[in-house]
Each structure stands twice: as C-alpha cells, then as structure tokens.
N, C-alpha and C positions, 0 to 999 in steps of 0.2 A: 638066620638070614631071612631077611626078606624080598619078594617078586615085586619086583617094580615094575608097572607096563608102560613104556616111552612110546608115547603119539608122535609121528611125526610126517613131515609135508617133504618133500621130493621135488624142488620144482625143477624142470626138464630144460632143455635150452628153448625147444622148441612151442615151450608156453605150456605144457601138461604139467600138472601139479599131481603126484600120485600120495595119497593120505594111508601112512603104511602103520608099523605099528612093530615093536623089540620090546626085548624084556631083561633087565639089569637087577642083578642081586644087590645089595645093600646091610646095612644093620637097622635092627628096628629106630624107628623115625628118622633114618636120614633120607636126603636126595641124592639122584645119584651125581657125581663130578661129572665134569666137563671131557674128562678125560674118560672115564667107565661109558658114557653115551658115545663117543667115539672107540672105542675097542668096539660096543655092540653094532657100529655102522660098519667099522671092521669087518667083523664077524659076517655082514651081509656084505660083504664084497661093493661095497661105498666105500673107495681109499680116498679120505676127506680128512680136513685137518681142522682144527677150530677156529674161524674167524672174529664172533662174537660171543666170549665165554661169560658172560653175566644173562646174554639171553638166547645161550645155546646155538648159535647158529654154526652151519658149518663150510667148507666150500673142498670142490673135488683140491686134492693134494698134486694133480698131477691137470698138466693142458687138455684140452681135446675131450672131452668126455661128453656125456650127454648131458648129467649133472649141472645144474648152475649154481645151485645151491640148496642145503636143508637145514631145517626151520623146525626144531622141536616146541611142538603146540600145548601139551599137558604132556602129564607123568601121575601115575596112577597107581597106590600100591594098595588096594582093596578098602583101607580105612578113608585113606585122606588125598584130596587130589589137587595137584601143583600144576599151575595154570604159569605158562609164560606168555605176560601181554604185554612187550614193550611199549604201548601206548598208554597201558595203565599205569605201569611202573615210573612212566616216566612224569604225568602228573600225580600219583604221589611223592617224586620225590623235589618237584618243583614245590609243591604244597611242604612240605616237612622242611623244605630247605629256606625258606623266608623265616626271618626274627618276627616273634610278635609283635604287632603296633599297635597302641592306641588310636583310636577313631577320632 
C-alpha cells in the first residue's frame, strides 16, 4: 500500500477558503478514486458527495452547512505528484481533440 497525501481547499459560504490536507491509501502507482477521497472527507466529518468526479470536486450532501464546496488541488504520494487544473486539462483536451490540418 501506499500514502497518498490529498491537498485540498474548503471554500466556506462565507468566502474563507481553508487549504487542509487527508491522506488516502492506495496500490503502488495508482490515484486515489473519487470515491476513496470522499470516504477520506468522510472520515473528517465533511458529509459531501461528488459533484465533479473527473476533477474531484465535491459539495456538502446535506442543506445548510457552512461548506459550499471542495476542490481537490494536488494529490501527493512521495514519488510523483497529481495536479488537478481544470484549466489545463481542459486546453489539452481542446488541443488533442481537433483533426490535423494542413496549412
């Protein structure tokens, strides 16, 4: 097994963004699911459910909370470190998703 350490942002209703930080077992070289970072949100007493599982985000499960939503920023398992940057991800897939054209 390996230590995976999940970075992640907390942003509040009331505009505070707290930069916290969990830690997710795994097999060597994988990430962790969508699902294993939510049990770890779990586990800190964040009952949140997944809203956007391609770039991890999450939102409280239940109304009323202070919670507006969280935002896993990196994932870090001592080797190698997994960055989620919906801005980048999403020009390379703009870029990868056009046919070649001659000029």
């Amino acid at each position: 097994m390996v230590e995976v350490i999940v970075h992640f942002d907390v942003h509040e209703r009331d505009g505070d963004i707290l930069q916290l930080r969990g830690l997710v077992m795994t097999g060597p070289g994988e990430r962790p699911t969508i699902s294993q970072v939510e049990n770890m949100l779990r586990s800190m007493d964040y009952q949140v459910t997944a809203e956007d599982s391609e770039h991890y985000v999450y939102v409280p499960a239940e109304a009323g909370t202070e919670v507006k939503k969280i935002e896993v920023r990196k994932m870090d398992n001592g080797e190698e470190e997994f960055s989620i940057d919906p801005h980048m991800k999403m020009i390379v897939q703009n870029l990868m998703g056009k046919p070649h054209r001659p000029m």
